[in-house]
C-alpha positions, 0 to 999 in steps of 0.5 A, a space after each residue: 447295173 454299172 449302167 444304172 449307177 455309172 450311165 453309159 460306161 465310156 467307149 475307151 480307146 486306149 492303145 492295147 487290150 491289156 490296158 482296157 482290160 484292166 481299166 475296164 475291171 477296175 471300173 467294173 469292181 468299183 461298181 459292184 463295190 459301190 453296189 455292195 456297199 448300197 446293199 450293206 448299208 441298206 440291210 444295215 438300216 433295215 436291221 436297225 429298224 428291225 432291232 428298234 421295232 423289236 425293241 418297241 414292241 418287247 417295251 408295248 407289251 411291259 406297258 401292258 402288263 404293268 398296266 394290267 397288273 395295277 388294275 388287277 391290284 385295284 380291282 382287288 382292293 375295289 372287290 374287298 371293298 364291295 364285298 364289306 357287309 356295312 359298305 353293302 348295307 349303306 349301298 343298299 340304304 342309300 347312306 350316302 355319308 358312310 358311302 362316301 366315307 369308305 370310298 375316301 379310306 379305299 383311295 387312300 389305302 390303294 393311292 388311287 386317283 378317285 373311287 365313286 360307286 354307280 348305281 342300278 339306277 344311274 346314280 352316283 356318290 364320289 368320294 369327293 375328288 370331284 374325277 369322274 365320267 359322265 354317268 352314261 358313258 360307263 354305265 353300259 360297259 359295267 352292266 355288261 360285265 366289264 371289270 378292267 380298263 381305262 375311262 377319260 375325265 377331260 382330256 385326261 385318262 385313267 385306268 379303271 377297276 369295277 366290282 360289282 355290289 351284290 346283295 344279294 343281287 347286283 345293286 351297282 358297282 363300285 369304281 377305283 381309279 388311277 390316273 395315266 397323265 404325262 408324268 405317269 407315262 413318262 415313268 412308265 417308258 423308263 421302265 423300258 431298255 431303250 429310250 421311248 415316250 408313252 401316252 395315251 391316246 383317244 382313236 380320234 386324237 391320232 393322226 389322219 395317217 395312224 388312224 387305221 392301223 392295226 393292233 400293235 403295228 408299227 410305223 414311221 411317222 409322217 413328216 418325222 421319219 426319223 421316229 417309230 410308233 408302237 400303236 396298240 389298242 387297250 381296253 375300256 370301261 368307258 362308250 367313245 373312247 377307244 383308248 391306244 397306247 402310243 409309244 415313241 422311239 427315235 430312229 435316228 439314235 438307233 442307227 447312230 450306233 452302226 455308222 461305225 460298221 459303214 466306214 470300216 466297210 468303206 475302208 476295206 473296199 477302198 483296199 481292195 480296189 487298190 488291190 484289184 488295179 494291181 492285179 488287173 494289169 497282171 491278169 489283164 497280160 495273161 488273157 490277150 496273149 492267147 486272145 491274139 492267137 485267137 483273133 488270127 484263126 478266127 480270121 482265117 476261119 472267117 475267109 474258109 482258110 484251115 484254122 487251127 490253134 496250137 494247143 498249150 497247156 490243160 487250163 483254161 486256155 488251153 481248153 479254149 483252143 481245144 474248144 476252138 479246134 473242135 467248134 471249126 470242126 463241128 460246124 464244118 460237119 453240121 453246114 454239111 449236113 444241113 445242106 444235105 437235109 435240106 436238099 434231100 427226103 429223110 426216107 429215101 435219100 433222095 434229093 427233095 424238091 427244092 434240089 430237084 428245081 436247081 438240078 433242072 435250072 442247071 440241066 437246062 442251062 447246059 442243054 444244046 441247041 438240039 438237045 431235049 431235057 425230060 421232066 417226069 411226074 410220077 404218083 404210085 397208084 393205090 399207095 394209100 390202100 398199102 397205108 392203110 391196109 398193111 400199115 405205115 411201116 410197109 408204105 415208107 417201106 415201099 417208098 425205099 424200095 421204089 427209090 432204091 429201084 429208079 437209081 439202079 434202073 435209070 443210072 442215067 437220070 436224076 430221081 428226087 422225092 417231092 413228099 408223099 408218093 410223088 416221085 420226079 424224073 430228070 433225064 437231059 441230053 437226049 438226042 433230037 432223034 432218041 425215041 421218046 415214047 421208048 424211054 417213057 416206057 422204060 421209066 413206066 416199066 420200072 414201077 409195074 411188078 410185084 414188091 415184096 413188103 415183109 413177106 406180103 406182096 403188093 403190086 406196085 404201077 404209076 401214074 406218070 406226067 411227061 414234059 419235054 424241053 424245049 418244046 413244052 417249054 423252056 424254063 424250069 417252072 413252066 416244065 414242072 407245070 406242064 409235068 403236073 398236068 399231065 400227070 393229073 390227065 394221065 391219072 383220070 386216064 386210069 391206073 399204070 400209063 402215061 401222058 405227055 404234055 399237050 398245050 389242050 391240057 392247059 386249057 383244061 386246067 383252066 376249065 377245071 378251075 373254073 369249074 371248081 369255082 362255079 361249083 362252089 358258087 353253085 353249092 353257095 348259092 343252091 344251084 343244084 337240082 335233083 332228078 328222080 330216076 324210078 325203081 320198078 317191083 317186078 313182082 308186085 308189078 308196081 312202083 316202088 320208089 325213086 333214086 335221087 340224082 343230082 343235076 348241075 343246070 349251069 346258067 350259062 352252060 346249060 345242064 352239066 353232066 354229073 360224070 363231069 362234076 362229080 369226080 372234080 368234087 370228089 378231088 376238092 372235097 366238095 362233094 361232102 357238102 354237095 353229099 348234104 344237100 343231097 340228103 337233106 333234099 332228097 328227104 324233104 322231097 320224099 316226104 310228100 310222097 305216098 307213104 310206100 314209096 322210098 328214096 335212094 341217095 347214093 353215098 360217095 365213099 369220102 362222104 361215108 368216111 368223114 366223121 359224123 355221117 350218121 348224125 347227118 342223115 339222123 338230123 336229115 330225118 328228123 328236119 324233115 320228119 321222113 320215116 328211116 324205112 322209106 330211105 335207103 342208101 346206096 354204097 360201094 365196096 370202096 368204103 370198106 377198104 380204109 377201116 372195115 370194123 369202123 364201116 361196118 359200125 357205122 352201117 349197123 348203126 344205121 340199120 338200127 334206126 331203120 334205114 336200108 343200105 343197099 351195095 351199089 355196082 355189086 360184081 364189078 370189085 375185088 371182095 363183094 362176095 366178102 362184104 355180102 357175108 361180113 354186113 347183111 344187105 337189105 339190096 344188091 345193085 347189079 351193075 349195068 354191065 350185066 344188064 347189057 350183055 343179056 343181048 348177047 351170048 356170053 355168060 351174062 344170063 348164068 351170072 344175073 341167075 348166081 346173083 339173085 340165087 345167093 342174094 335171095 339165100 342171104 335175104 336180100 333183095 336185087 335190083 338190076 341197073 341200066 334196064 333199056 329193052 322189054 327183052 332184058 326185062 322179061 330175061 331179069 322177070 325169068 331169072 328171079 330180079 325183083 326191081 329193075 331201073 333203067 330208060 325201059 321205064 323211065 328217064 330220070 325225071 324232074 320234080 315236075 315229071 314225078 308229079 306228073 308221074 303221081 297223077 298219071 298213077 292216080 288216073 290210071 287207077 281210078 279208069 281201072 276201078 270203074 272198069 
């Protein structure tokens, strides 16, 4: 605000503080002052208006009234008139004279302007003054009933009163009027308590500016802004005219008697602005003594010297060096703990990434020539099945443990937390000749053994990563890369072991990046084939259906093996839309087939487990117009670790439109038993395992005999995988196996071999009906 009045305050430069202080408070009082004074003159003016404009309208409505109280007076006078049985008996004769007669006695008597009578029939006889409307003017408003308001005779108004004659029925009415020239509005307007002009004025007389206002709006005239109009309708016995009461008061008068109020106000600030310069060297001495102190231990504070100040009284000052005191305090503490939070995991305490990678930066700075540094990657195995079957509290719950541990078994190493369950080791000065293998075994060691989580006990092992310095590399980054990738090889080895760095690994790191870039072009592009491996009824002897396996015919690496691709889609998640296209394929494909035979798709357990499957494969079939009963979908016991009431939901309701689930690799889990009692399974997969040992002499006969015994209790059917010599099949024939699949019968084969299958089929039947 002291900008907008003032412009850019000055930059002053005087000697001391004390002197700015109070110019500059004086400077300041003079522009709230000036500001004060511009508001209070405005709500001065406003006021003024206010009053006037309240004034304005308290006279509008005396107008109005005494307007309407002499045309109720006429209108009286006019109805004893009109009811006379002699003026009602020259109406209805059509005696003009005596007519004429009465009306001049009626404005003598009521000291009206003119009196006429109209007729039904339009016509008119006037008393003489020669003041009256055109006939056709006023002879609509009377026919519809209208009794009070103003006609125009000229450019002259008049207030009128109408009384029907009535004899009985209405033969014409008669008419008192009164005229509202300049000297009678002039006499109107002293009526009023403040000094105002009156007229009357036509709608279209008025200015283009006061044409469109609102009945009994005031405004400022245009050009005159120094006058108020009170602009109100009034009521007419006349067609065209619309007739406005104007009323005029001067603004400028009305003010004038509150210009005293702005010099007193003028002089009291001027008063208080001497007063305030007064005061503002004084209150100006007070502040900067303690400010100069402050300005000292600000100083120190900012160079990281002790800054403190001596506390002297409980005012105002006083609290200021308490507040000080405390804020160095604080922020002392606060820089600490952010340092802290953000160089450490919340849960665990450990130091976080961003610490981990300056511990390492500086371990290796300090290494000796002979010296290896040791960069470990560590990520528990099944971590996510203690989320989610024992709950979030018993996973952080691991985590402290598992961090609690490292410190205590590996005093010698630096443990951090890089999120999630992924922990990092750092070990340095280790002698060139210290056995290296022996020490990544110490590390595995301290994550194999039992972990007791709230009385229940998990089994905890890790996957783990191992780069060594210098020779897998000799700054940090490189280190930590090398540790990821062998992690990731040490991972797809399987669970509880680990891996050290090999430069092959980073070859195939390459190659797995190109891979998932190809696989993604392959899913854009469609570069997929299904093949169709066939699924043998031994009791019915003939063919029962096909499952569906995909194949990947790369166009520069020739046909690549699922077991390669698959696992590197189920990391990325793209085997959620290659799992689609297999579906959709799959489906359109079967539907051409002879009706009894049915198609098998195997369903990965992240594809199960992403919202939406069963709207997938019902879309599927309805695209493709294939019967549910002819698919059935192939599942592993791992879809029912993460939500079990959510899988079983979802699998009843498929098997309510009709498909067949079937439990694929049954035997080779921890719960099957479980999941055959919990969901009813139209099949069971037994698992090549089995199948092969069937050569040998173990036991492998008495467990294809359990399987078949309770599937077949349970009603379902079984199906043994991996089927490659007649012996075997013969040995499932005997122990009650109802399909089989395997090499015996037949390779996975093409669209083109299935047709070729088809017709061979065809053949084969038509030789042994002639036969």
């Amino acid at each position: 605000m002291t900008r907008a009045l003032f412009g850019r305050v000055p930059n002053f430069r005087f000697g001391t503080l004390r002197l700015r202080i109070a110019v500059l408070f004086t400077i300041l009082f003079a522009a709230v002052m000036a500001v004060v004074m511009l508001l209070v003159s405005q709500s001065i003016e406003r006021f003024g208006e206010k009053a006037a404009s309240g004034n304005l309208s308290a006279n509008a409505k005396v107008v109005d009234e005494i307007l309407d109280l002499r045309a109720r007076q006429m209108l009286g006078s006019a109805d004893v008139l009109s009811r006379d049985f002699g003026f009602r008996e020259a109406v209805a004769t059509g005696d003009s004279a005596t007519i004429a007669s009465a009306l001049r006695s009626l404005r003598s008597r009521s000291q009206s302007g003119s009196a006429f009578v109209v007729g039904l029939d339009g016509s008119l006889v006037e008393d003489g003054s020669g003041r009256y409307p055109p006939v056709d003017t006023i002879w609509g408003p009377l026919d519809d009933g209208g009794r009070k308001g103003l006609m125009r005779f000229g450019n002259d108004f008049a207030l009128a009163a109408a009384s029907p004659i009535e004899v009985p029925d209405t033969v014409g009415w008669l008419v008192v009027t009164q005229p509202l020239d300049a000297r009678e509005m002039d006499r109107l307007a002293e009526l009023g308590g403040v000094d105002m002009r009156a007229r009357v004025s036509a709608r279209s007389d008025l200015p283009e500016w006061a044409r469109g206002t609102q009945d009994g709006e005031i405004l400022e005239g245009r050009g005159e802004n120094d006058h108020l109009y009170h602009i109100s309708r009034l009521p007419a016995l006349q067609d065209g005219i619309e007739p406005r009461l104007v009323l005029e008061h001067s603004l400028g008068e009305a003010l004038a008697q509150y210009a005293s109020l702005r010099y007193l106000l003028a002089g009291v600030i001027a008063a208080g602005l001497a007063l305030v310069i007064a005061l503002g060297f004084r209150i100006a001495s007070g502040i900067t003594r303690p400010l100069n102190r402050l300005d000292v231990a600000v100083r120190k504070f900012a160079r990281g010297e002790d800054a403190t100040l001596a506390v002297e009284g409980e005012d105002e000052i006083g609290r200021l060096a308490t507040n000080f005191n405390g804020m160095v305090k604080a922020i002392a503490e606060r820089e600490r703990e952010i340092i802290h939070v953000g160089l450490h995991d919340g849960l665990t305490g450990l130091p976080n990434r961003k610490l981990f990678v300056q511990q390492l930066d500086e371990a290796l700075s300090l290494r000796k020539d002979d010296d290896r540094v040791l960069v470990a990657y560590v990520d528990l195995d099944d971590f996510k099945v203690v989320n989610d079957t024992m709950g979030h509290p018993a996973g952080d719950a691991l985590l402290r443990e598992t961090a609690a541990h490292l410190r205590k078994q590996l005093p010698q190493a630096r443990i951090a937390r890089f999120g999630g369950d992924e922990f990092a080791v750092l070990i340095s000065h280790i002698e060139p000749h210290s056995n290296l293998t022996a020490l990544a075994d110490e590390i595995q060691a301290c994550f194999e053994r039992p972990v007791d989580l709230g009385g229940h006990q998990a089994v905890s092992s890790a996957s783990i990563g191992i780069a060594i310095a210098p020779g897998d590399g000799e700054d940090g980054i490189t280190l930590m890369k090398h540790a990821d990738l062998a992690l990731y090889r040490a991972k797809r080895d399987g669970k509880a072991n680990h891996h050290f760095f090999e430069p092959s690994l980073d070859e195939q790191a390459r190659r797995r990046r190109e891979m998932e870039l190809d696989l993604r072009l392959a899913i854009r592009d469609g570069g997929f084939e299904l093949y169709f491996q066939p699924l043998y009824d031994l009791r019915a002897d003939r063919l029962q259906g096909f499952e569906a396996l995909i194949r990947w015919p790369h166009p520069t690496k020739g046909m690549i093996s699922p077991g390669e691709f698959i696992p590197l889609a189920e990391e990325t998640g793209l085997i959620l839309p290659i799992g689609e296209w297999v579906l959709r394929e799959a489906c359109r494909i079967a539907r051409d087939w002879p009706d009894e035979l049915s198609v098998a798709v195997n369903i990965s357990p992240k594809q199960f487990l992403a919202p939406g499957l069963a709207s997938t494969i019902m879309q599927a079939l309805s695209t493709t117009g294939l019967s549910p009963k002819r698919l059935e979908l192939e599942i592993t016991e791992s879809v029912f670790i993460a939500n079990v009431d959510k899988t079983l939901g979802t699998l009843h309701s498929l098997r309510d439109v009709g498909v067949r689930i079937a439990l694929d690799d049954f035997g080779t889990g921890y719960s099957s038993l479980s999941y055959l009692r919990s969901f009813p399974f139209d099949k069971v997969k037994i698992d090549r395992s089995f199948v092969q040992d069937l050569a040998g002499e173990g036991n492998a006969h008495a467990v294809i005999r359990a399987i078949t015994t309770l599937a077949e209790a349970l009603g379902m059917d079984t199906l043994a995988e991996g089927v490659e010599l007649p012996e075997q099949m013969e040995i499932l024939r005997r122990e009650g196996c109802q399909y089989i699949q395997g090499y015996l019968l037949s390779e996975p084969l093409p669209m083109t071999g299935v047709t070729e299958l088809f017709r061979e089929m065809a053949h084969d039947k038509k030789r042994r009906a002639i036969a």
